[in-house]
N, CA, C and O atoms as a GROMACS GRO file, in nm:
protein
  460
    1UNK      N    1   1.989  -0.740   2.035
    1UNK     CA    2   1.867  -0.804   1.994
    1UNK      C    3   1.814  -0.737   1.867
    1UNK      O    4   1.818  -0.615   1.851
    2UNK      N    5   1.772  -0.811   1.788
    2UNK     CA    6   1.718  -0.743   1.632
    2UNK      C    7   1.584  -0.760   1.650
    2UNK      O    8   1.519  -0.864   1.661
    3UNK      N    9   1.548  -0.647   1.653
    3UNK     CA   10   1.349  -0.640   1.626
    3UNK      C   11   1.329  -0.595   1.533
    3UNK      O   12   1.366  -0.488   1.485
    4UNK      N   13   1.237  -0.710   1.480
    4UNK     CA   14   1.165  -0.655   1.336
    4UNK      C   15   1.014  -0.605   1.395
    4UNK      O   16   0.981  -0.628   1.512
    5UNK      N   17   0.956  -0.558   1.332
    5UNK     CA   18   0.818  -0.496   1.349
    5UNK      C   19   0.743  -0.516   1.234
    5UNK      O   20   0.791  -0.512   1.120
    6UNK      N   21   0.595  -0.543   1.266
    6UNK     CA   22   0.457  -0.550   1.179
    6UNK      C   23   0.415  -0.364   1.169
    6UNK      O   24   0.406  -0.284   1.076
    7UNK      N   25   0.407  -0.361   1.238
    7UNK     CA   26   0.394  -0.202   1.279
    7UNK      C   27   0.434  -0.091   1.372
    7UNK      O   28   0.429  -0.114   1.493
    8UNK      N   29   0.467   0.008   1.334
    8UNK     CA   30   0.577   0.087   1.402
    8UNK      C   31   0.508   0.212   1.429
    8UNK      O   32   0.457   0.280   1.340
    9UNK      N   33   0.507   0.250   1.592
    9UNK     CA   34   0.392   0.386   1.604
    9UNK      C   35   0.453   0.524   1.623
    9UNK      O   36   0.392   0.627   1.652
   10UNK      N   37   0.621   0.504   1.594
   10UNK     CA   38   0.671   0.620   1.608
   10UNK      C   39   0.689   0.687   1.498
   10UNK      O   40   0.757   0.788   1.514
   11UNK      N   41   0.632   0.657   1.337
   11UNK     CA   42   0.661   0.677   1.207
   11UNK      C   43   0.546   0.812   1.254
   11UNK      O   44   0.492   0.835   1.362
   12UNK      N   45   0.540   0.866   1.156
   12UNK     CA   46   0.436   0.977   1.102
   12UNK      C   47   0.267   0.906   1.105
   12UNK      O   48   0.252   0.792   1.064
   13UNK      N   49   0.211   0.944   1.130
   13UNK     CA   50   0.064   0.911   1.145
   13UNK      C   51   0.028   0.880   0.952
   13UNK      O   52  -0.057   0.798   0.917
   14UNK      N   53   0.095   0.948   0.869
   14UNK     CA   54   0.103   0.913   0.738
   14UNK      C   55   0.093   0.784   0.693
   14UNK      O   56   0.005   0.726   0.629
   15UNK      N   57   0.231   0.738   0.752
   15UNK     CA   58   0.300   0.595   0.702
   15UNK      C   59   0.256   0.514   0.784
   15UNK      O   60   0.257   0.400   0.738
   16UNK      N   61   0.199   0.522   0.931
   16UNK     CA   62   0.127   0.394   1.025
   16UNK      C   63   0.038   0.370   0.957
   16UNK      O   64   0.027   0.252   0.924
   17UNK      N   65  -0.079   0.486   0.899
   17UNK     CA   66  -0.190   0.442   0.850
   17UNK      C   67  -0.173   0.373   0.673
   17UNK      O   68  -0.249   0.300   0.609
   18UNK      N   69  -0.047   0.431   0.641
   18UNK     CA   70  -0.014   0.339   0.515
   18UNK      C   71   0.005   0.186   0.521
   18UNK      O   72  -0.050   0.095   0.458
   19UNK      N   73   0.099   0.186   0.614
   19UNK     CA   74   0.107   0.063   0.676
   19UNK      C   75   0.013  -0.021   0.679
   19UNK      O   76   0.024  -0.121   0.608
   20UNK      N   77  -0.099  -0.003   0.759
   20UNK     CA   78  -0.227  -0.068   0.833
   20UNK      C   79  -0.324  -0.112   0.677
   20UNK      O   80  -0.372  -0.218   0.639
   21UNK      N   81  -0.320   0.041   0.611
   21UNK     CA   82  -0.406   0.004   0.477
   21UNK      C   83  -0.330  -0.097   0.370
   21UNK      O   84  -0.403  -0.160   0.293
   22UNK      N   85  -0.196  -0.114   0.363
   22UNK     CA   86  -0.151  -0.213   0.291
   22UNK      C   87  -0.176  -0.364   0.354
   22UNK      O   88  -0.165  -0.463   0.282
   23UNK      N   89  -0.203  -0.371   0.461
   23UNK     CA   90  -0.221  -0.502   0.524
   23UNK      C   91  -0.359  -0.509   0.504
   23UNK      O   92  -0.391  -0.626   0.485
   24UNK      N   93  -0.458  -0.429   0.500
   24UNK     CA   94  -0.616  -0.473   0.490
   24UNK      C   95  -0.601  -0.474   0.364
   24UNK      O   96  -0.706  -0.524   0.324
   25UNK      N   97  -0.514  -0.443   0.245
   25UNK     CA   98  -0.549  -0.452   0.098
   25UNK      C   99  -0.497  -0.590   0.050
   25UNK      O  100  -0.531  -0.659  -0.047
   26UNK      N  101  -0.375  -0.616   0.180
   26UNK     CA  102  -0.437  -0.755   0.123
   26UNK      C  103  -0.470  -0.887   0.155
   26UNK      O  104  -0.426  -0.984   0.095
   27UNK      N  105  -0.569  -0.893   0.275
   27UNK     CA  106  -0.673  -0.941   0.335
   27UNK      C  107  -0.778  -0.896   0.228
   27UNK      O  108  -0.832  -1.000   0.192
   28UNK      N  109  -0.827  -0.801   0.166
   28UNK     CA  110  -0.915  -0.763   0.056
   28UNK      C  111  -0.847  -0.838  -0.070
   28UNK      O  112  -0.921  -0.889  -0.154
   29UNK      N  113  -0.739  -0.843  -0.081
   29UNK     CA  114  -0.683  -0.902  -0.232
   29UNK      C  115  -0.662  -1.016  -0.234
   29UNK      O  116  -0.622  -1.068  -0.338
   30UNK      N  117  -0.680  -1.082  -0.132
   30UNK     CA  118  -0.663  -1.231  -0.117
   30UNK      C  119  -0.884  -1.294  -0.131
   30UNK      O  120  -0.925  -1.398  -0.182
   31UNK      N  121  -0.954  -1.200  -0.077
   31UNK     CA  122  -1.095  -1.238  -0.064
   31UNK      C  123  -1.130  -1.214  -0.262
   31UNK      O  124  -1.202  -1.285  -0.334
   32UNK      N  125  -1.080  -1.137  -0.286
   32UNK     CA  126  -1.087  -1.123  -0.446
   32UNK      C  127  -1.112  -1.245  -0.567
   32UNK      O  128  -1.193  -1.264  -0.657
   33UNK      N  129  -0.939  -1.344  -0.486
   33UNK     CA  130  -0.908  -1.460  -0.558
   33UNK      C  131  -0.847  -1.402  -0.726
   33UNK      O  132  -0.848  -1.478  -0.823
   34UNK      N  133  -0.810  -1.289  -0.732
   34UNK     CA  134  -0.802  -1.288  -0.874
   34UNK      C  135  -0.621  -1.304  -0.868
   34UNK      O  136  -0.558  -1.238  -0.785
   35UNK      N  137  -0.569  -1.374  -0.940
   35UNK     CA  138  -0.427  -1.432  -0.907
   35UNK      C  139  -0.333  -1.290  -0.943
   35UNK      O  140  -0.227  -1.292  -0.880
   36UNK      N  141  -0.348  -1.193  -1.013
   36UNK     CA  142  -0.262  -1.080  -1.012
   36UNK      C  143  -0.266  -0.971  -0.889
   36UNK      O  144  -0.173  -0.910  -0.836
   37UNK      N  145  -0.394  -0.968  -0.863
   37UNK     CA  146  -0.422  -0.898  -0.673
   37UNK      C  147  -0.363  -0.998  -0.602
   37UNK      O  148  -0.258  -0.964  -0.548
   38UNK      N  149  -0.398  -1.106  -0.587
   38UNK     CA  150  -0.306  -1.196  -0.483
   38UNK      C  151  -0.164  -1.119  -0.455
   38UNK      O  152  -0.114  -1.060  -0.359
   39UNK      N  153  -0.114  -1.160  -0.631
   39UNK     CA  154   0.046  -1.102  -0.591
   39UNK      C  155   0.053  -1.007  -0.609
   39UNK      O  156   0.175  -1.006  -0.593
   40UNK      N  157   0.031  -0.905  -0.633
   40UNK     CA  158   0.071  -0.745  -0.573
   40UNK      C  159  -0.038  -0.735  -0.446
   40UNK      O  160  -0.066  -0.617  -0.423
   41UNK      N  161  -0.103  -0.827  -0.363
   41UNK     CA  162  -0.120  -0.790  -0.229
   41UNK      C  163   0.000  -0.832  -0.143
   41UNK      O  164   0.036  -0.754  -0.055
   42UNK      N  165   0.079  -0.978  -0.167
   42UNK     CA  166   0.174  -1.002  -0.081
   42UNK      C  167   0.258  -0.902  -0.140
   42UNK      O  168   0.335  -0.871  -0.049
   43UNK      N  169   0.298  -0.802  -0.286
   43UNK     CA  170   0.409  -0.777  -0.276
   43UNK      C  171   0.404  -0.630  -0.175
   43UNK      O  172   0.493  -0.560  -0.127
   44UNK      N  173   0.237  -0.625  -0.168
   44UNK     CA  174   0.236  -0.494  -0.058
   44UNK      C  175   0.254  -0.526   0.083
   44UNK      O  176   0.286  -0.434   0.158
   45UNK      N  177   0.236  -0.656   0.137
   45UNK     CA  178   0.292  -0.681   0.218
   45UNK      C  179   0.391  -0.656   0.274
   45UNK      O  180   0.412  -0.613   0.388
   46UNK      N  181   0.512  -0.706   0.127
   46UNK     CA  182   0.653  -0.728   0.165
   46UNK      C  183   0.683  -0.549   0.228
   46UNK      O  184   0.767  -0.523   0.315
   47UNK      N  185   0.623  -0.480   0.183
   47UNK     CA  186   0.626  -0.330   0.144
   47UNK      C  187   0.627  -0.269   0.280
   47UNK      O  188   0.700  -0.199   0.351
   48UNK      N  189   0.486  -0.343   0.283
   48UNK     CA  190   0.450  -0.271   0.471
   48UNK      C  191   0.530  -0.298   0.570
   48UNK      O  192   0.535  -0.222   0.668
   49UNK      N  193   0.604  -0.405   0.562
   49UNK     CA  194   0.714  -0.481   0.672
   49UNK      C  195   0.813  -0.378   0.632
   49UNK      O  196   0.836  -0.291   0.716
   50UNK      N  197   0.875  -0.373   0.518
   50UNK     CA  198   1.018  -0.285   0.499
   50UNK      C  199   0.958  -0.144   0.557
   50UNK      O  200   1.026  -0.093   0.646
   51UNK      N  201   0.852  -0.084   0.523
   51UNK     CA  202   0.857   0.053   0.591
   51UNK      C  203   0.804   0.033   0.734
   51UNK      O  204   0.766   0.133   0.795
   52UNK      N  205   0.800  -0.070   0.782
   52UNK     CA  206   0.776  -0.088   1.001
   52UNK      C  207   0.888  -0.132   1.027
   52UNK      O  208   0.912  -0.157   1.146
   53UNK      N  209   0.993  -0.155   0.926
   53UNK     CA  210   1.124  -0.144   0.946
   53UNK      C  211   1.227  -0.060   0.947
   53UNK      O  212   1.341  -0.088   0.985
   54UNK      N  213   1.175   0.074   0.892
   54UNK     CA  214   1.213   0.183   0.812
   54UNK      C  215   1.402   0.116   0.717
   54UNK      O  216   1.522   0.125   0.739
   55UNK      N  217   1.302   0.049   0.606
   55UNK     CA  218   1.395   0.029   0.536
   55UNK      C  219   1.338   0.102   0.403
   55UNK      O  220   1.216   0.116   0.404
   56UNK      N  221   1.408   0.152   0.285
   56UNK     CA  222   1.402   0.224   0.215
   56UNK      C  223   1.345   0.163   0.077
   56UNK      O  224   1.282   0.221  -0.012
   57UNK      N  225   1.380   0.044   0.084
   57UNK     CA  226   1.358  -0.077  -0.039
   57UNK      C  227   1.197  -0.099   0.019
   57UNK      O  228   1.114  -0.116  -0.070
   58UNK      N  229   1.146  -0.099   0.164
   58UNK     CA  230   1.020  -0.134   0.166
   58UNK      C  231   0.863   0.010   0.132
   58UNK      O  232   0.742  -0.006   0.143
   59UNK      N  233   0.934   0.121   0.097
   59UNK     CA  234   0.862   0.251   0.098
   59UNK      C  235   0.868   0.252  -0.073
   59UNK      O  236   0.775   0.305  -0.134
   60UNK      N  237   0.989   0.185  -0.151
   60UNK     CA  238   0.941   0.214  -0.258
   60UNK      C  239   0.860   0.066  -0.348
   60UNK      O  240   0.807   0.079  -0.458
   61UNK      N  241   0.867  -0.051  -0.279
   61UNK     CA  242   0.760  -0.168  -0.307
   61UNK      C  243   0.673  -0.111  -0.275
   61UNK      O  244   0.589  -0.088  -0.362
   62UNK      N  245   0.652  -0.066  -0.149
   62UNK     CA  246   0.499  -0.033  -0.170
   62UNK      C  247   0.446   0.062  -0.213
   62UNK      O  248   0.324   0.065  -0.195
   63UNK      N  249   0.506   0.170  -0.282
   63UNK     CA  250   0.480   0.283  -0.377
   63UNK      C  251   0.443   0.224  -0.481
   63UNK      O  252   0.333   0.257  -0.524
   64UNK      N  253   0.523   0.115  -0.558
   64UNK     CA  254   0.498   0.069  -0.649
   64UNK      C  255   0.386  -0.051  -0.678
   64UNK      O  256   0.328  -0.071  -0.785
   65UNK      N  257   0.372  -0.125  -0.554
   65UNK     CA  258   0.302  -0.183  -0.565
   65UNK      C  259   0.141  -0.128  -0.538
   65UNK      O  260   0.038  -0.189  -0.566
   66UNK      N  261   0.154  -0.005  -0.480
   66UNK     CA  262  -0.011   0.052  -0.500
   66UNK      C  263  -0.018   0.106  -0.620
   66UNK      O  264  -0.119   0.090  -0.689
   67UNK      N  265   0.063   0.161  -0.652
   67UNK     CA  266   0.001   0.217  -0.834
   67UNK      C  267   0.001   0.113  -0.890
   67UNK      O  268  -0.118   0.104  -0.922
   68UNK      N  269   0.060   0.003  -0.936
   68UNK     CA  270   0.010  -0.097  -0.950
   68UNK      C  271  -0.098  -0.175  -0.978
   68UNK      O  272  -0.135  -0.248  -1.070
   69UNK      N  273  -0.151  -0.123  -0.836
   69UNK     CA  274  -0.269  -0.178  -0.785
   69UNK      C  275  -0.400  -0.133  -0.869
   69UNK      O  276  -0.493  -0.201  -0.911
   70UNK      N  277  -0.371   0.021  -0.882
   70UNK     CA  278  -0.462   0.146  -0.961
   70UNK      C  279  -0.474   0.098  -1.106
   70UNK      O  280  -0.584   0.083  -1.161
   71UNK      N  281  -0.338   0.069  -1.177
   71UNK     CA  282  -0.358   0.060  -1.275
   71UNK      C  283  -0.422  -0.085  -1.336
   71UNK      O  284  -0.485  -0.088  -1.441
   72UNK      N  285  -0.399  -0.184  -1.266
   72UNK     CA  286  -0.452  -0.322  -1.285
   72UNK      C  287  -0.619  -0.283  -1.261
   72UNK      O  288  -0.688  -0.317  -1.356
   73UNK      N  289  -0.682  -0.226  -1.165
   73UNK     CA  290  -0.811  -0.139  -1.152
   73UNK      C  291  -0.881  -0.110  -1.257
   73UNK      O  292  -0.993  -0.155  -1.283
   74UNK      N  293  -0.782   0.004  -1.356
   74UNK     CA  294  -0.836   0.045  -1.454
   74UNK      C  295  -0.861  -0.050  -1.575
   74UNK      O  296  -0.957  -0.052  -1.651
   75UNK      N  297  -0.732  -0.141  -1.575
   75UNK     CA  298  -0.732  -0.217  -1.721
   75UNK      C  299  -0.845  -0.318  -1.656
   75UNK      O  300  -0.944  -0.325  -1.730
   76UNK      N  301  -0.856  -0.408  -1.525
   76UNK     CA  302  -0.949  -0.511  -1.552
   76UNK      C  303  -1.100  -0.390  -1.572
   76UNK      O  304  -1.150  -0.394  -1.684
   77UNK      N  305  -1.151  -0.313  -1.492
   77UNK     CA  306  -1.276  -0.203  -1.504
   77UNK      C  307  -1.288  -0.204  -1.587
   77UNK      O  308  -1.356  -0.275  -1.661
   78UNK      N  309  -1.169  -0.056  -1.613
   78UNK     CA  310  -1.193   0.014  -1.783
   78UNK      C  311  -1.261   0.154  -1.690
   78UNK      O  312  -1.218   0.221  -1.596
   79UNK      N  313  -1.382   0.157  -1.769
   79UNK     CA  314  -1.483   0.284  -1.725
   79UNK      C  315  -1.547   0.278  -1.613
   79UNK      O  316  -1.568   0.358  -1.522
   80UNK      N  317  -1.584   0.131  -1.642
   80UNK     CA  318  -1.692   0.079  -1.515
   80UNK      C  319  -1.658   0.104  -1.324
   80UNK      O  320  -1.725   0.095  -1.221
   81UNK      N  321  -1.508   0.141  -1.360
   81UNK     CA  322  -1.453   0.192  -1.224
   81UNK      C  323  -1.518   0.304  -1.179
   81UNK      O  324  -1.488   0.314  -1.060
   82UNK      N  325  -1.606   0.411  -1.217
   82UNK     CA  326  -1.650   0.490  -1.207
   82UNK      C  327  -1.836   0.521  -1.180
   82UNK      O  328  -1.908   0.605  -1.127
   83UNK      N  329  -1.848   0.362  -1.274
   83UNK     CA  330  -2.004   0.375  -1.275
   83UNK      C  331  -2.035   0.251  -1.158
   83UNK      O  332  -2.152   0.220  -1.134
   84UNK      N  333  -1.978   0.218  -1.122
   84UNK     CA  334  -2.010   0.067  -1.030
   84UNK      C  335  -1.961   0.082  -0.904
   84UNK      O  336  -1.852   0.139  -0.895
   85UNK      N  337  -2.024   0.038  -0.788
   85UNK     CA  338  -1.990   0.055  -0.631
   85UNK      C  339  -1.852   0.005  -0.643
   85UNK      O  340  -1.747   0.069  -0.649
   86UNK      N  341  -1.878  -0.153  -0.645
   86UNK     CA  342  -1.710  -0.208  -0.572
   86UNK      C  343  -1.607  -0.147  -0.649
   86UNK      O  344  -1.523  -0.090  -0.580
   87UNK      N  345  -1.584  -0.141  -0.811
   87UNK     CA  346  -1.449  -0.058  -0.806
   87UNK      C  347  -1.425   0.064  -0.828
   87UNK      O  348  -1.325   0.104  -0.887
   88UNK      N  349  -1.551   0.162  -0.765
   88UNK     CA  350  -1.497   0.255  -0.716
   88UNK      C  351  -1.503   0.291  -0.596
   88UNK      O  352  -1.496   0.410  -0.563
   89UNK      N  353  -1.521   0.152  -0.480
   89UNK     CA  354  -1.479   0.147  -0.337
   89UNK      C  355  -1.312   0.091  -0.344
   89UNK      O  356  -1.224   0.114  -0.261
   90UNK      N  357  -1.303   0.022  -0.453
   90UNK     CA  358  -1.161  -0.018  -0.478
   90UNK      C  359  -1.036   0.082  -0.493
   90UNK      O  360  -0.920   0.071  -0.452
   91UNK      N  361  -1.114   0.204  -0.581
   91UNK     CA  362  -1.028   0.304  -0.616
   91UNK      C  363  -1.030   0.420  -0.536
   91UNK      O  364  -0.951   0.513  -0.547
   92UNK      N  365  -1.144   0.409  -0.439
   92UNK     CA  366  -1.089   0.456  -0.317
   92UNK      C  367  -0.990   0.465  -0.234
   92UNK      O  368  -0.921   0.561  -0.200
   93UNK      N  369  -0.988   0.334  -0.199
   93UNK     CA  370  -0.925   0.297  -0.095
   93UNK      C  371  -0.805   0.219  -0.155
   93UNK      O  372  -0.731   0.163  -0.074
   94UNK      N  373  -0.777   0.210  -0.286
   94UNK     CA  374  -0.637   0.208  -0.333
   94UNK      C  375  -0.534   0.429  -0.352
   94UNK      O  376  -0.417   0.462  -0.329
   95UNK      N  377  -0.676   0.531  -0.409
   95UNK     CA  378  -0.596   0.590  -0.390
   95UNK      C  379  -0.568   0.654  -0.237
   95UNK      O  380  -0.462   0.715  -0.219
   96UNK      N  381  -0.650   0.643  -0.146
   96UNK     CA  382  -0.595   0.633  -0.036
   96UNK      C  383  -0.481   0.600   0.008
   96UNK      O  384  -0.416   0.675   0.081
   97UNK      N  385  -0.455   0.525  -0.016
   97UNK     CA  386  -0.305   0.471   0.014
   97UNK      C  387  -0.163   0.512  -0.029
   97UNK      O  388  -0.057   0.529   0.031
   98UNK      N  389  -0.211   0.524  -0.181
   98UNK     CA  390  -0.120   0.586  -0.282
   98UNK      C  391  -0.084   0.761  -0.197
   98UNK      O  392   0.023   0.804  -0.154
   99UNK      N  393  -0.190   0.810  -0.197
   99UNK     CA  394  -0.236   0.950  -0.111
   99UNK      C  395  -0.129   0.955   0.025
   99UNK      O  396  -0.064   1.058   0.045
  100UNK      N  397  -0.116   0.832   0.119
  100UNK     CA  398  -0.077   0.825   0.209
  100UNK      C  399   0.104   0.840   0.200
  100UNK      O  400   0.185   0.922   0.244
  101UNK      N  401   0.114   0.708   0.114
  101UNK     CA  402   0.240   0.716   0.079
  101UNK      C  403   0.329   0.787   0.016
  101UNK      O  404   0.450   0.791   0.040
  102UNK      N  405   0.270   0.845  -0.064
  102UNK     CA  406   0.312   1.025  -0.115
  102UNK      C  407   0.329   1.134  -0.066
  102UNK      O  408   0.399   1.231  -0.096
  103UNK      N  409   0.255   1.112   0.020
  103UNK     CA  410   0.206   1.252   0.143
  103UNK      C  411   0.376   1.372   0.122
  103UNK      O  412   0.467   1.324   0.054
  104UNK      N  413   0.386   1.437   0.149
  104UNK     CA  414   0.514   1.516   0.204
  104UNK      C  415   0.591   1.440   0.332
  104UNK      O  416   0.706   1.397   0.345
  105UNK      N  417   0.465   1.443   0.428
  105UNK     CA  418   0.574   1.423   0.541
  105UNK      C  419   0.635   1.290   0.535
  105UNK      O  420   0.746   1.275   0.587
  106UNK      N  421   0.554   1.157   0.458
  106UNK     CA  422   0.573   1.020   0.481
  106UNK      C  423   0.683   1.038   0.355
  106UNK      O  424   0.730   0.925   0.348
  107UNK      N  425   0.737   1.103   0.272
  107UNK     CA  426   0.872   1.105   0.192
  107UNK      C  427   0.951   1.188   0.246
  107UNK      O  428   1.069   1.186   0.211
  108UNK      N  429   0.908   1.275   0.337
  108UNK     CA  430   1.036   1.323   0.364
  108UNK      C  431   1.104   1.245   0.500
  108UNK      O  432   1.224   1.238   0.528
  109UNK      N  433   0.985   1.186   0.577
  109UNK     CA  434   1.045   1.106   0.689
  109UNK      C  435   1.166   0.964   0.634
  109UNK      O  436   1.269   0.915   0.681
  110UNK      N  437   1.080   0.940   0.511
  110UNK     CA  438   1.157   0.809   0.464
  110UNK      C  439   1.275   0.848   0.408
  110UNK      O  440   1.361   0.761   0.392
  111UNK      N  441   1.310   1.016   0.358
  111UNK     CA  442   1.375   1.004   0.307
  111UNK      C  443   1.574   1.100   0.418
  111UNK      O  444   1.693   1.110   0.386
  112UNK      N  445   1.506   1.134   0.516
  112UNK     CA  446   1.569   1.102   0.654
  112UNK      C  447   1.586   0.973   0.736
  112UNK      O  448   1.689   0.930   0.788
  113UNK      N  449   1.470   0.925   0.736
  113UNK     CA  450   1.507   0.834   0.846
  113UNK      C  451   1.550   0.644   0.831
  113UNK      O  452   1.606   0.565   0.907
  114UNK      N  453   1.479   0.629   0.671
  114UNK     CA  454   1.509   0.525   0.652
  114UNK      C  455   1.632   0.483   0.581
  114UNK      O  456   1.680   0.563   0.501
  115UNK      N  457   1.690   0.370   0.598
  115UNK     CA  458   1.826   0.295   0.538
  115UNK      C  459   1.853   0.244   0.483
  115UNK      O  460   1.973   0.218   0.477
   0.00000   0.00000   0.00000
């Protein structure tokens, strides 16, 4: 039997909660409507599935697709990321994620355990 998984609770407490935050980013990136968050929210999607899969192609989409995320932040902001609530609740909780997925243990698990 082949099971795929949405989420996987035997990963590192790192990468579940990476997981979980790529799926609320984009439920948040879809409420946005801005058509470049749209698609780097599904491509964090695709991201979160490959690493509840522990596939190796899905740890580095979604690496890439959160910096991404940061840098599209800065260019639509600019400065204002800093002086204004929402995007710097944005750049929170984008580097959160980034934070997560970097971690030590969530690269070194991926880089044992995934295929």
């Amino acid at each position: 039997m082949n099971e795929h998984k949405f989420l996987n609770r035997s990963q590192p407490q790192t990468l579940y909660m990476a997981v979980i935050l790529c799926y609320l980013d984009v439920v948040f990136n879809l409420l946005n409507a801005s058509p470049a968050l749209i698609l780097v929210g599904f491509v964090l999607a695709v991201g979160a599935y490959g690493i509840a899969n522990e596939q190796k192609w899905g740890y580095t989409v979604a690496v890439g697709a959160s910096v991404l995320q940061i840098l599209l932040l800065f260019a639509w902001a600019g400065s204002a990321t800093f002086t204004e609530l929402g995007p710097l609740l944005d750049l929170i909780f984008y580097g959160a994620l980034v934070a997560l997925l970097l971690h030590p243990m969530s690269r070194d698990y991926q880089r044992i355990w995934f295929k």
